[in-house]
C-alpha positions in Angstrom: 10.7 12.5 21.7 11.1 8.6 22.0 11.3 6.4 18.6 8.1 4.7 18.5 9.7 1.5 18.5 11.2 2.3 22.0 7.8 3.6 23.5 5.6 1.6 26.1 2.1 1.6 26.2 1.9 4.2 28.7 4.1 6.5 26.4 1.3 6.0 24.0 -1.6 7.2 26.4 0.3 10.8 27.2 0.9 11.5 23.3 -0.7 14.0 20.9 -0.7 14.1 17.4 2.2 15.7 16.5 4.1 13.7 19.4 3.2 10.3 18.0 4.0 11.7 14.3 7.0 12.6 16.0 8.0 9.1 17.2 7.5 7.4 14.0 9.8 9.5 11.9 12.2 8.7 14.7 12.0 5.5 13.3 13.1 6.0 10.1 10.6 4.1 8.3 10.8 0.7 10.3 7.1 1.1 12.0 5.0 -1.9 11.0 1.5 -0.9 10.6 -1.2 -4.2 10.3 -5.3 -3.8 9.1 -7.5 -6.4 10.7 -11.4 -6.6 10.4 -12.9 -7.0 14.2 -16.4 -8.5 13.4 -15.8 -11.0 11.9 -14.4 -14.9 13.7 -11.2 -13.8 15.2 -8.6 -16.4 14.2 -7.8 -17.3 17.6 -11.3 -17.7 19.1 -11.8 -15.3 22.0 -8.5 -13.2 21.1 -9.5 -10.0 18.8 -7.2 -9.9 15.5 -6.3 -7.0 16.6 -4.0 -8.6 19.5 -3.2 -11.8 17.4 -1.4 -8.8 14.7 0.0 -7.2 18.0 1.5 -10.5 18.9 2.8 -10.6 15.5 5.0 -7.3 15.2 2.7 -4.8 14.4 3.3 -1.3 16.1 0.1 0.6 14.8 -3.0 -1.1 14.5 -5.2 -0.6 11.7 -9.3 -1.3 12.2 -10.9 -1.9 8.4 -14.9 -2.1 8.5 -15.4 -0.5 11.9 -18.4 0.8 12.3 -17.8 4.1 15.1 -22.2 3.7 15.4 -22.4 0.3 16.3 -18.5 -0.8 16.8 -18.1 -4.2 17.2 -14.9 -5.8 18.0 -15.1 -9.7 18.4 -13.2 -11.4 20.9 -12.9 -8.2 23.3 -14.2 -8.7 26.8 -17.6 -6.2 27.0 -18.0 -2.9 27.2 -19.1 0.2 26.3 -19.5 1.3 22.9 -17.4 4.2 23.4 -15.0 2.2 25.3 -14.3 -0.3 22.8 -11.1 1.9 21.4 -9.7 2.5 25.0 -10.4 -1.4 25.7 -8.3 -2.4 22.6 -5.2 0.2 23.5 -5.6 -1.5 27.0 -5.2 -4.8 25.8 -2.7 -4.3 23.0 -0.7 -1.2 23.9 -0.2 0.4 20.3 -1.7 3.1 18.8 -5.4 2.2 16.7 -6.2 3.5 13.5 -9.5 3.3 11.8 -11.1 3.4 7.6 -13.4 5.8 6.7 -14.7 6.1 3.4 -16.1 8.9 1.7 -19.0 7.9 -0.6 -18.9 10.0 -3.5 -21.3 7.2 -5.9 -23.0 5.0 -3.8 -23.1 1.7 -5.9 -25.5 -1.0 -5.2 -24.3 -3.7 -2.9 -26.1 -7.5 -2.4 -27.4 -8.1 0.6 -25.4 -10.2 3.2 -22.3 -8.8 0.6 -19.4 -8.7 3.4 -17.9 -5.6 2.2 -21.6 -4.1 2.3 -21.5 -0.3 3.9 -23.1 0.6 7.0 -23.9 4.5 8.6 -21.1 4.2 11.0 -18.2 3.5 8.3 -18.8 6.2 6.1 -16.5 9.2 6.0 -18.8 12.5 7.8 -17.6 14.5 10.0 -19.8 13.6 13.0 -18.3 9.9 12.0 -14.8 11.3 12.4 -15.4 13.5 15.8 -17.1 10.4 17.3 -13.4 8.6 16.2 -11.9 11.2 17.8 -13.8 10.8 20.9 -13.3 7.7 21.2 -9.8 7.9 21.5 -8.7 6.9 18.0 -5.5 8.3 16.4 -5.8 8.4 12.9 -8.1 8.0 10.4 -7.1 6.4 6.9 -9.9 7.5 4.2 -10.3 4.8 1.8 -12.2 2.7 0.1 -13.3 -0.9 0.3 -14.0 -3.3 -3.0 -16.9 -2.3 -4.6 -18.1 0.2 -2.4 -17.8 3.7 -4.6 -14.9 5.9 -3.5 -13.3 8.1 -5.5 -9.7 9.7 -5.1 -12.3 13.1 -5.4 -14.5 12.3 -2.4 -11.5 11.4 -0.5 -9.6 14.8 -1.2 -12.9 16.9 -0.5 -13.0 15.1 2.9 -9.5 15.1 3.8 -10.0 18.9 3.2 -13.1 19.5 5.7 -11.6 16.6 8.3 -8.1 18.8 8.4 -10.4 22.0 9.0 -12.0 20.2 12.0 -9.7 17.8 13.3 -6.6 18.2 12.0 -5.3 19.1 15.7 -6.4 15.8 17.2 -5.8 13.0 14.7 -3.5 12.1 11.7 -5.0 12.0 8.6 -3.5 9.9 5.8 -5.6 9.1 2.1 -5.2 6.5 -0.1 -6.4 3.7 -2.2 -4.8 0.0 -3.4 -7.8 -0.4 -5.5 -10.4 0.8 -7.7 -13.0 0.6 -5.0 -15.6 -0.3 -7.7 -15.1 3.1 -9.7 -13.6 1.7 -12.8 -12.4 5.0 -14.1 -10.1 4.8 -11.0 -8.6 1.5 -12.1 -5.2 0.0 -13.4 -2.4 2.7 -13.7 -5.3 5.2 -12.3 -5.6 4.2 -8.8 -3.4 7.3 -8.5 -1.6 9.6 -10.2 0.9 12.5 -9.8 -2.8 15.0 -9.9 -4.2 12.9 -7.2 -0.7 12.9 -4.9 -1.3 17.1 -6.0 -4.3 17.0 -4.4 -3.4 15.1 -1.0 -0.6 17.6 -0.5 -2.6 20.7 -1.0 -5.5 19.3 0.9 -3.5 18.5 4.0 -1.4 15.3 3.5 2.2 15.7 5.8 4.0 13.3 3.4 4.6 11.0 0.6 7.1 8.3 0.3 8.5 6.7 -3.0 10.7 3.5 -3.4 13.9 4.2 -5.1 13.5 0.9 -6.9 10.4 -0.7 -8.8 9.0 2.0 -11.3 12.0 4.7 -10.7 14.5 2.1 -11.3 16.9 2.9 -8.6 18.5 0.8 -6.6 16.1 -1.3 -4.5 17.8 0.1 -1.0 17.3 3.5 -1.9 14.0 5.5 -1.2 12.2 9.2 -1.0 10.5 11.1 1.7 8.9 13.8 0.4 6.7 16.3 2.1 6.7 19.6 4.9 9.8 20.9 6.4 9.1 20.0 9.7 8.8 16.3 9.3 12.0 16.0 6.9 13.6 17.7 9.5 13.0 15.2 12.4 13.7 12.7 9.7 17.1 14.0 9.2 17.3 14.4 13.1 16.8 10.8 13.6 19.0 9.7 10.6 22.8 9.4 9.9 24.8 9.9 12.3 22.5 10.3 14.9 20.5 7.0 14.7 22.6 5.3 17.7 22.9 1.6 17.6 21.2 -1.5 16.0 20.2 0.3 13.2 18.5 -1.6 11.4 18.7 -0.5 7.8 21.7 1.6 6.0 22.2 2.4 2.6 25.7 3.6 0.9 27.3 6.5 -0.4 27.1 5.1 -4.4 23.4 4.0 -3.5 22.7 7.8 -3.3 24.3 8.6 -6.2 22.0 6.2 -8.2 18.7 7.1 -6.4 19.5 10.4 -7.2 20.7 9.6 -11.4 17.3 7.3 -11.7 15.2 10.3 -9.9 16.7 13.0 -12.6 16.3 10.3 -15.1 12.4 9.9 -13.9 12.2 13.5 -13.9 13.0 14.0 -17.8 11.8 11.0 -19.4 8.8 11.1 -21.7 6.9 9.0 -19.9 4.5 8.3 -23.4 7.2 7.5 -25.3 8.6 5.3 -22.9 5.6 3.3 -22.2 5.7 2.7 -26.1 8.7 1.1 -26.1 8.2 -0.9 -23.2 4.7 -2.2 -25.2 7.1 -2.9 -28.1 9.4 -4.7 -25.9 6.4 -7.2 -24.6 5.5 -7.4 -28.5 9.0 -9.2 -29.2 8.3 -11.2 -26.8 4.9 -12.2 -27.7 5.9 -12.6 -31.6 8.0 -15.6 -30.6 5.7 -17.0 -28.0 2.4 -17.0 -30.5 3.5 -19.8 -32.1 2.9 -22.1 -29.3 0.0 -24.2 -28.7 -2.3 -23.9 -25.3 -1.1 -20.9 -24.3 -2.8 -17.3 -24.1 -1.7 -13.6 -24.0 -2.5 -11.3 -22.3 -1.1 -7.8 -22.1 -2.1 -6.3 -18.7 -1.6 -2.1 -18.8 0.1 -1.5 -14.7 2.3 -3.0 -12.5 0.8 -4.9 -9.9 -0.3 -1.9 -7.1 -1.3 0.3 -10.4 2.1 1.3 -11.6 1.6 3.2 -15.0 3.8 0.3 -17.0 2.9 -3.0 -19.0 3.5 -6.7 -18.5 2.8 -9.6 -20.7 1.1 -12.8 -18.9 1.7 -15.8 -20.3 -1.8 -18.1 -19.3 -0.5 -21.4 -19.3 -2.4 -25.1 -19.0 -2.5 -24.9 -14.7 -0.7 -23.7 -12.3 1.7 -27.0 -11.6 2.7 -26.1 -15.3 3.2 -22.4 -14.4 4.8 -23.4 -11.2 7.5 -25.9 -13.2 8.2 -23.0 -16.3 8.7 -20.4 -13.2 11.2 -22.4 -11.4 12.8 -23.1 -14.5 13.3 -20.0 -15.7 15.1 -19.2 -12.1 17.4 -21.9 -12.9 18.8 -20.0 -16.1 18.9 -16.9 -13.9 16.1 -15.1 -15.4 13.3 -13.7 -13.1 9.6 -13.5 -14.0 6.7 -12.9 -12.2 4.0 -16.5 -11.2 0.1 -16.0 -10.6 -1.8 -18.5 -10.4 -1.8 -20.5 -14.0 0.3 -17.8 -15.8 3.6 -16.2 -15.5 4.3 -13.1 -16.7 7.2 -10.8 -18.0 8.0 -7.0 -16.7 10.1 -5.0 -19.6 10.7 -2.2 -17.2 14.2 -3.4 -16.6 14.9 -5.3 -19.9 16.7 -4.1 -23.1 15.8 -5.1 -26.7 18.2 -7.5 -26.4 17.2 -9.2 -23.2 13.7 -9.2 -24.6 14.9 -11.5 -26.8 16.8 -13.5 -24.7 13.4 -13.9 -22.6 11.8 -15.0 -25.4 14.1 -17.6 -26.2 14.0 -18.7 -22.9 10.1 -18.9 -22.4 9.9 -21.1 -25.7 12.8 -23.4 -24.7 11.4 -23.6 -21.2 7.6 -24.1 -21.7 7.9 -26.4 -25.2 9.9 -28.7 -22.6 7.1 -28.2 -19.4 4.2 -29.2 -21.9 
């Protein structure tokens, strides 16, 4: 089977599901997947999104807010309504994806609200074989802002759509937000239950950084999941990748992934989230004293990792943007949003802490 980044748009039109699964694993994780939205203004006039984000890069094509009842896409010369699909592929040669979103909790929406829900986005199964017929290739279930999905509703579905159509599209599940169910926010956008849950519902894999929250080294990662697809993702690896790889890691890269992974594995993750809170509390002692500025302790990392970070809320963002680039000149990295700048202890010692906190002081007492 051909690497998806070596494949044609005719390649594309002869694939099945496990053929196209096939071809990205070839690729060893260097498929670029974009979302665009096709009702709304495309940025180029009479071009969809969806070709501007081919033009781009983008291998697969992702469709957010398309409605399989009433599809529009604009900027796509007319057609049918079950052509639209075929018409993109036509026009962009990649493989389309679309959201569905299973509505557990309905919540009330304003009218003219632009993430409002219509029949044809929700996640039923007459939805999903209409997809199918269509010509779509996978279905992402998901949830838009304030709309009312839970990681629950998406799992019951993911269930009934492998049951039905797990032969004719790829299914993948997932949230990077609350999706208005507040219970599901923060650190609980997912957890290691809801990853459970994927997998014994039908999920084929799931794939972890070796840096950020498992403190490994940053090019280092996991793929986790069935037999079959580790297998064509050893196929495809070292040595047999050929030329122009585009990505390696080392030998002593390995070794660390695999010393933070055991490390992961056996730390008390409680315990450990209390010492990085008392880590963002020396900090904060020292930074109190200061006039116009506020605190804020925010409980995840910033896609819902389950760890804390202090923000530091400063006078406006030129202020924020001088203590930021400051604190880069002394070799000392923190985080800038908007009129605050903020500290992750995931990586810091006691010590450093207090380094930091020397260095904030210093830093913003001269900025002011």
């Amino acid at each position: 089977m051909k690497r998806l980044l070596d494949c044609t748009a005719s390649d594309f039109r002869t694939m099945n599901k496990e053929e196209l699964l096939a071809s990205i694993a070839g690729s060893e994780g260097r498929v670029l997947a974009c979302e665009s939205i096709g009702y709304i203004q495309p940025m180029l006039g009479n071009v969809t999104n969806a070709e501007f984000t081919a033009a781009m890069g983008a291998d697969i094509l992702l469709l957010n807010m398309f409605d399989v009842q009433k599809p529009v896409i604009q900027g796509l010369p007319k057609c049918e309504p079950m052509e639209v699909v075929a018409k993109l592929k036509a026009l962009t040669g990649r493989p389309i994806g679309i959201n569905l979103e299973p509505l557990y909790q309905p919540l009330e929406q304003e009218e003219g609200d632009l993430w409002a829900m219509t029949d044809g986005r929700k996640a039923t199964l007459e939805n999903a074989r209409r997809a199918a017929d269509m010509g779509v290739n996978f279905i992402l279930l998901t949830g838009n802002p304030g709309v009312g999905v839970t990681n629950e509703a998406i799992v019951r579905t993911l269930k009934e759509y492998k049951a039905e159509l797990g032969d004719r599209l790829i299914l993948a599940a997932g949230k990077m937000h609350a999706s208005g169910i507040l219970t599901e926010g923060a650190e609980h956008i997912i957890t290691t239950a809801d990853i459970d849950a994927f997998a014994q519902a039908g999920a084929d894999m799931v794939i972890f950084s070796g840096g950020k929250t498992l403190c490994g080294p940053q090019d280092s990662g996991l793929i986790l999941g069935k037999r079959e697809w580790i297998d064509l993702c050893r196929r495809f690896g070292s040595p047999n990748h050929g030329v122009c790889r585009g990505c390696k890691t080392s030998r002593e890269a390995m070794v660390g992934l695999y010393s933070a992974l055991r490390q992961y594995v056996e730390l008390d993750h409680e315990e450990n989230r209390h010492r990085l809170l008392e880590r963002i509390g020396r900090i904060a002692v020292r930074l109190e004293q200061l006039e116009q500025v506020r605190l804020e302790t925010v409980h995840h990392g910033p896609v819902g990792q389950d760890y804390p970070r202090l923000f530091i809320h400063l006078a406006n963002p030129a202020q924020a943007q001088a203590v930021h680039r400051a604190m880069r000149a002394r070799h000392t990295y923190i985080g800038l949003e908007g009129a605050a700048v903020y500290v992750s202890p995931l990586n810091l010692t006691d010590g450093e802490a207090d380094t930091v906190a020397a260095q904030l002081t210093e830093t913003i007492c001269e900025s002011m």
